[in-house]
N, C-alpha and C positions, 0 to 999 in steps of 0.2 A: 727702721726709725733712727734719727739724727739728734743725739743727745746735744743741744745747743746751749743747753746753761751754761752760765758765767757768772762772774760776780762783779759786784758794782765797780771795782774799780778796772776791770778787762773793759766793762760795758764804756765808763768815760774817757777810756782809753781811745774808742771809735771815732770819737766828737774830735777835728781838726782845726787847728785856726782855719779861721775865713770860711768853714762850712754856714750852710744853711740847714738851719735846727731844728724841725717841726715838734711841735707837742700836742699831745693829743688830749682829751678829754675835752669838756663845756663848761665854760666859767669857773665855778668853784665845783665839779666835777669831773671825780676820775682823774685828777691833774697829774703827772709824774713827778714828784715833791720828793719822794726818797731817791729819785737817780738827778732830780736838781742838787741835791747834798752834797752827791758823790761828785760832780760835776764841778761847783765850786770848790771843794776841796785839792783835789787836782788841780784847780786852778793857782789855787794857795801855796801848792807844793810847787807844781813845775812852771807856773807861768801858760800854763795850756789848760783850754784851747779856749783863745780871743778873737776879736772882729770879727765877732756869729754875726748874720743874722737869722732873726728869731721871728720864724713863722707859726703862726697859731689862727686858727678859724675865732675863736676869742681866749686873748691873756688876762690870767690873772695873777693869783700871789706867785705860783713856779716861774713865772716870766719874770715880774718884778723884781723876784731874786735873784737872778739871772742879770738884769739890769743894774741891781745895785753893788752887785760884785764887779761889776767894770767890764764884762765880760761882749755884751751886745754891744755892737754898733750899730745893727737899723734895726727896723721892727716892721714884719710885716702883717697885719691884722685889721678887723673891722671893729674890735675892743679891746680894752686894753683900763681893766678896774675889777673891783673887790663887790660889784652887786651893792647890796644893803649894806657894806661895810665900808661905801666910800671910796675913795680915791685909790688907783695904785702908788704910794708914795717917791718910788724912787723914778718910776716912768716917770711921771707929773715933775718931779723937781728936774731931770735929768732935758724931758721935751722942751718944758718953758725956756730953761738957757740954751737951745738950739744946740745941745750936744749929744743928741740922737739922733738919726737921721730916721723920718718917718718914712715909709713906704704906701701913700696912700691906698688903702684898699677896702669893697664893701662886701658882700656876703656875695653877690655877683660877680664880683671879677676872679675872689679867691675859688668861689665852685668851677666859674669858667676856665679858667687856669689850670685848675687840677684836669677838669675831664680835657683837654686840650692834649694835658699829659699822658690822660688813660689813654686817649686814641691814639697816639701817637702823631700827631699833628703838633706846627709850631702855633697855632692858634687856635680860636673858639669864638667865632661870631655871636653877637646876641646885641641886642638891644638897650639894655642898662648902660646908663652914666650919660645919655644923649640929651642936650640940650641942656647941662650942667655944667661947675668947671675946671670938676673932674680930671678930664682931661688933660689938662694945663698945666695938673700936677703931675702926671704920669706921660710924659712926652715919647714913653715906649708904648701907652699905647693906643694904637693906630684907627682906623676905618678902613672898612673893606666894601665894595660893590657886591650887592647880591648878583652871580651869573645871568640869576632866573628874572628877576624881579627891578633891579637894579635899584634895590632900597639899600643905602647908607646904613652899614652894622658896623659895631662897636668890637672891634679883633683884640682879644684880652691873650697875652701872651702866656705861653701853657708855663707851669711853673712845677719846677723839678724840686725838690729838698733834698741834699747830702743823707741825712740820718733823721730820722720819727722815733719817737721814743712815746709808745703807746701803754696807759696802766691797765690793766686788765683783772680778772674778775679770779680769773681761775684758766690757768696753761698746761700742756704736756711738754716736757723734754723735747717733741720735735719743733713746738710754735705754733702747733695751733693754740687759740684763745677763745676763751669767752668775754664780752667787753658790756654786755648787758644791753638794755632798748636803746638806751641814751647815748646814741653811737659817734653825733658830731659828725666830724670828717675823716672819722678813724682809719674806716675802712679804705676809704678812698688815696687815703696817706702812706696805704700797706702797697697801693698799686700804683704809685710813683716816686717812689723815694729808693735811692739806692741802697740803703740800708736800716731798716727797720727792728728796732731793737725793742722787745715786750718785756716789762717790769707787771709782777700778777701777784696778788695776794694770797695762790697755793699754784702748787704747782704735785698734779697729779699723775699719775701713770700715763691712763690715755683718755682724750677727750673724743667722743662718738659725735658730735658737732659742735664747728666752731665758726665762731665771727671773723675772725681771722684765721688766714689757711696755713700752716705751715712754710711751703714753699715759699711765699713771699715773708718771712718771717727771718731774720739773721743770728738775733741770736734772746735767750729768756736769761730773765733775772729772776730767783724768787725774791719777793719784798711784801711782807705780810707789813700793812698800815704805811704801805707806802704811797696812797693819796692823802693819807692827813698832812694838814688840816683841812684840807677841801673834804668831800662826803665820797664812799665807796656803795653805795646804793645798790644793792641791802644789807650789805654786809655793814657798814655805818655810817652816820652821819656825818654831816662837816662840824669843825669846831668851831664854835662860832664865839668862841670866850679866847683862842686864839690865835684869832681872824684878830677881832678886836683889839688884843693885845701887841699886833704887828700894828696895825693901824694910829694907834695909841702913841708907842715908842718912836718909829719912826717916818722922818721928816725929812734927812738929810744925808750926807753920805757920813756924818760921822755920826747921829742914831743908828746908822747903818750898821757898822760899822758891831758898836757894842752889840744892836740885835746879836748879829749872824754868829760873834763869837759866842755868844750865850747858845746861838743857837745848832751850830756844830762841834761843842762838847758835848751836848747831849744825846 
């Protein structure tokens, strides 16, 4: 066995300018919010690492943050908000003045793009986005001729991420995980990403089966309550008092601004 722990600030140490960021968990679940902290903070200190972009099956408040720290320059997602709590503030203020750059994308292209990448192919034909205009915005990507059939498919280019940063339930020292039923695109994020870094609310001897395997795994964090305020399901809920109170405060980059320093002395 490969003692792989580290700590948060070795872990955002991984994250380079101009990588591309993946985060794992669903909406306001399982989000990695205690290695967003560490992330920003190092940002604060050395000026690193900028011009991400920020890939997510859907973003919520750890993206946001991420956003309103200056740190992202595109986004790549099929969402990008707070559920019942409304808007993501600083996506929203940040898109409207066209100083993000969006990456159009739908739950389609982002699955076709990964398994593109499991297989080891530059694409993933399918059917989605046709006769929309879709397209138009994404001029990478293409049509291809079925061999067989010679029916017009939609080539969604396979997509690689830098580093994933997956929260987890329960880890061993080697990397394997437990991530729970509500898996998203976790797993699929462990099998195309060149480095995949697990943040886990314990971290035990040894895990007898895991959602994520080791081998594909680079290195563990422990971070006990490091999906709040999103929910850690069943270990807890999300906080939804503040959820609210982000929501509330800010608006701008200088509610920003006071949030985050209130919110990284804490």
């Amino acid at each position: 066995m490969t003692d792989k722990r580290i700590s948060f600030e070795d872990a955002a140490a991984l994250v380079r300018p101009g990588m591309t960021l993946a985060l794992g968990g669903m909406t306001l679940y399982r989000r990695p919010v205690a290695f967003v902290r560490a992330l920003i903070r190092r940002f604060r200190e050395t000026g690193e690492p900028g011009d991400l972009t920020l890939l997510a099956f859907t973003a919520g408040i750890e993206s946001d943050l991420l956003v309103g720290a200056g740190m992202v320059s595109r986004v790549r997602t099929c969402y990008f908000g707070l559920e019942i709590f409304g808007l993501a503030p600083m996506f929203t203020y940040f898109a409207n003045r066209g100083e993000l750059e969006i990456i159009e994308e739908t739950e389609a292209s982002l699955a076709l793009g990964l398994r593109a990448q499991m297989a080891g192919i530059g694409f993933m034909p399918g059917r989605a986005w046709q006769g929309t205009d879709l397209p138009r915005l994404r001029p990478d990507v293409r049509t291809v001729a079925d061999p067989y059939s010679g029916e017009v498919l939609t080539a969604f280019p396979a997509i690689r991420p830098d580093v994933a940063v997956i929260h987890a339930l329960r880890a061993d020292p080697d990397g394997n995980a437990i991530i729970g039923t509500n898996k998203g695109i976790d797993e699929e994020l462990t099998l195309t990403t060149d480095q995949v870094i697990v943040t886990a609310e314990e971290i035990v001897p040894e895990l007898t089966r895991a959602d994520l395997v080791a081998p594909l795994v680079h290195a563990v964090v422990h971070a006990p309550g490091g999906a709040s305020p999103t929910s850690c399901h069943p270990l807890y809920a999300l906080d939804g008092k503040a959820l609210m109170t982000y929501t509330e405060q800010v608006s701008d980059p200088s509610s920003f601004e006071t949030f985050v320093q209130n919110w990284l002395s804490t």
